[in-house]
Backbone as CSV, one residue per row, in Angstrom:
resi,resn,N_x,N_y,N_z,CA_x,CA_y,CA_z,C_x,C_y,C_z
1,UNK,77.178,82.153,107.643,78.411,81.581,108.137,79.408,81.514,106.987
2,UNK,80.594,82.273,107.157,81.812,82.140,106.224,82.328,80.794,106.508
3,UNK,82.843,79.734,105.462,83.424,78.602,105.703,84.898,78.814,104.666
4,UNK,85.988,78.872,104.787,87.449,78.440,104.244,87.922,77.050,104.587
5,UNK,88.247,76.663,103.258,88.831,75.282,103.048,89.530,75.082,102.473
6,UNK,91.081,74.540,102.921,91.891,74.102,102.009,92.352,72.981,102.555
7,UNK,93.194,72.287,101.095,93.807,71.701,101.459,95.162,71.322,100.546
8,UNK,95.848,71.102,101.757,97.190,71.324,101.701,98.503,69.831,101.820
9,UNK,99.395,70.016,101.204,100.344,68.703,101.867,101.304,69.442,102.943
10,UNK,101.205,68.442,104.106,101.807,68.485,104.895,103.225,68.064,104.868
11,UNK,104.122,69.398,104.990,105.648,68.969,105.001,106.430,69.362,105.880
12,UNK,105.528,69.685,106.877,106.692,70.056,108.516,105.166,70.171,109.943
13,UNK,105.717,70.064,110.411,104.560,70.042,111.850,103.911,71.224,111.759
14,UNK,104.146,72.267,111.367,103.526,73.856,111.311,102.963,74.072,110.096
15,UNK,101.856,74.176,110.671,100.549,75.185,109.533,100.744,76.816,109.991
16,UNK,100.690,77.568,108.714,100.350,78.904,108.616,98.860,79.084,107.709
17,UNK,98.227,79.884,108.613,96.763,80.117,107.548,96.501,81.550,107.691
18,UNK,96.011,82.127,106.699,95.417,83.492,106.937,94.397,83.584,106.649
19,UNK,93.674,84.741,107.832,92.422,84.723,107.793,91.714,86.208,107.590
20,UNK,90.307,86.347,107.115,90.076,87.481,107.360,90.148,88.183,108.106
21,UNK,90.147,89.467,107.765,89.666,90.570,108.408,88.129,90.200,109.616
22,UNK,87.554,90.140,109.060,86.004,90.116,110.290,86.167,88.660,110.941
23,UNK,86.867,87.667,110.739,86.899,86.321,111.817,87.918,86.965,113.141
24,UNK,88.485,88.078,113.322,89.854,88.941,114.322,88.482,89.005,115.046
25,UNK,89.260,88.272,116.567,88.052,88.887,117.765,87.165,88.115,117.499
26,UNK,86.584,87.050,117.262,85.506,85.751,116.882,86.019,85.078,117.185
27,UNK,85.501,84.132,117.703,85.797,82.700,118.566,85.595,81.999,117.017
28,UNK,86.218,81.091,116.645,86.159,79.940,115.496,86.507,78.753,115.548
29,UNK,86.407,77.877,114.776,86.728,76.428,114.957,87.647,76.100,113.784
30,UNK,88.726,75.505,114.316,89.818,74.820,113.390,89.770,73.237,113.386
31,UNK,89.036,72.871,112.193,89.671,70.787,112.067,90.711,70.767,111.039
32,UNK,91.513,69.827,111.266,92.037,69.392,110.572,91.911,67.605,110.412
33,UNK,91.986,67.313,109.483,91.528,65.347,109.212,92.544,65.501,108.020
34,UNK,92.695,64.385,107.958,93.628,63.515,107.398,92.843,63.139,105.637
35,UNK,93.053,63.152,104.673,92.233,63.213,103.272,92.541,61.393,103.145
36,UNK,91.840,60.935,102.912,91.876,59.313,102.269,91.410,59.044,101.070
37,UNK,91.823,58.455,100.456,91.838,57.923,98.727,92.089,58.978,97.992
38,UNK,91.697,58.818,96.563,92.709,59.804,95.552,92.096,61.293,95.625
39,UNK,93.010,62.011,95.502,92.871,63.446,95.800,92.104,64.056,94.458
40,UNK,91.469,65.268,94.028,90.926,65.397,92.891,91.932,66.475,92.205
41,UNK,92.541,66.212,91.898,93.927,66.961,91.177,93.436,68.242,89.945
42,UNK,92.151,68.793,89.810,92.012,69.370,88.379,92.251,70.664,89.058
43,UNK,92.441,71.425,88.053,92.711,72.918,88.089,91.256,73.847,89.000
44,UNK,91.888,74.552,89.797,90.699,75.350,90.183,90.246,75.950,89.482
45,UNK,88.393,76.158,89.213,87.824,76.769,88.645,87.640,76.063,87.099
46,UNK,87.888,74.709,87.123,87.257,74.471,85.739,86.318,73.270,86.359
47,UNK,85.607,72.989,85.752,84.442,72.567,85.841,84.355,71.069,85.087
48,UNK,83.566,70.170,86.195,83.759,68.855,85.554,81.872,68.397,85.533
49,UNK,81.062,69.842,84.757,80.023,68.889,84.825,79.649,68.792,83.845
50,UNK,79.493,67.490,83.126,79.491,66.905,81.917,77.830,66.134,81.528
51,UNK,77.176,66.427,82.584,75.772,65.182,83.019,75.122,65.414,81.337
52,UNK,74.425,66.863,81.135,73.950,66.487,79.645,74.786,68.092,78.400
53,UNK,74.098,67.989,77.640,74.441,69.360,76.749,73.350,69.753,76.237
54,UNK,72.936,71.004,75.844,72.377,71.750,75.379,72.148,72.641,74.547
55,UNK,71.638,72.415,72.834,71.979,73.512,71.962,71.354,74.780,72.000
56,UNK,71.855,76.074,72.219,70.880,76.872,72.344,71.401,77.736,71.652
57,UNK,71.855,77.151,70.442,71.662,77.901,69.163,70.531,78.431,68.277
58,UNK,70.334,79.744,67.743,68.711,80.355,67.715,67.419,80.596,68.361
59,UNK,67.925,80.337,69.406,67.197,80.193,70.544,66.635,81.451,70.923
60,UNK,65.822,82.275,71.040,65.346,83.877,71.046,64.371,83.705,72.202
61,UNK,65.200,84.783,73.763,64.238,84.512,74.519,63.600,85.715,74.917
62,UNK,62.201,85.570,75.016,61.250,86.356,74.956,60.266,86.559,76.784
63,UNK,61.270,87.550,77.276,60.870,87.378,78.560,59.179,87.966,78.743
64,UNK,58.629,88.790,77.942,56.981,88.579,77.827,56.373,86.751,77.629
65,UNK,56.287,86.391,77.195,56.166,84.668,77.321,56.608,84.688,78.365
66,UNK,57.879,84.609,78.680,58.092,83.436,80.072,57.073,84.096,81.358
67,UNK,56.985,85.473,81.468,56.457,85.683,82.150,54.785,85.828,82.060
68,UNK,54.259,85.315,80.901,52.828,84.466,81.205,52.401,83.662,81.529
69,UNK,53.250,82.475,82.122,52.976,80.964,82.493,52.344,81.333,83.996
């Protein structure tokens, strides 16, 4: 299942969306809802996962080992 999501501010009663090529001739479903509390404002495509870090400096991987376990 293809899923598209955006979201958008609303500044006149009319939405325009474009859609693929292969959804033409497919029955689909359109929601629209209303967004509540603060919006997540960061740039698409950067990344906010911060949980731990990892040095993998000198690190030499030796796919004979991994594949003896």
């Amino acid at each position: 299942m293809q899923v598209i999501k955006e979201s958008r501010k609303v500044v006149s009663k009319e939405i325009t969306m474009t859609i693929p090529e292969d959804f033409i001739n497919e029955d689909i479903e359109i929601t629209i809802r209303k967004i509540t509390g603060s919006r997540d404002k960061r740039k698409p495509g950067k990344s906010n996962f911060n949980a731990f870090r990892l040095n993998t400096r000198g690190f030499k991987f030796n796919r004979e080992e991994a594949h003896e376990r």
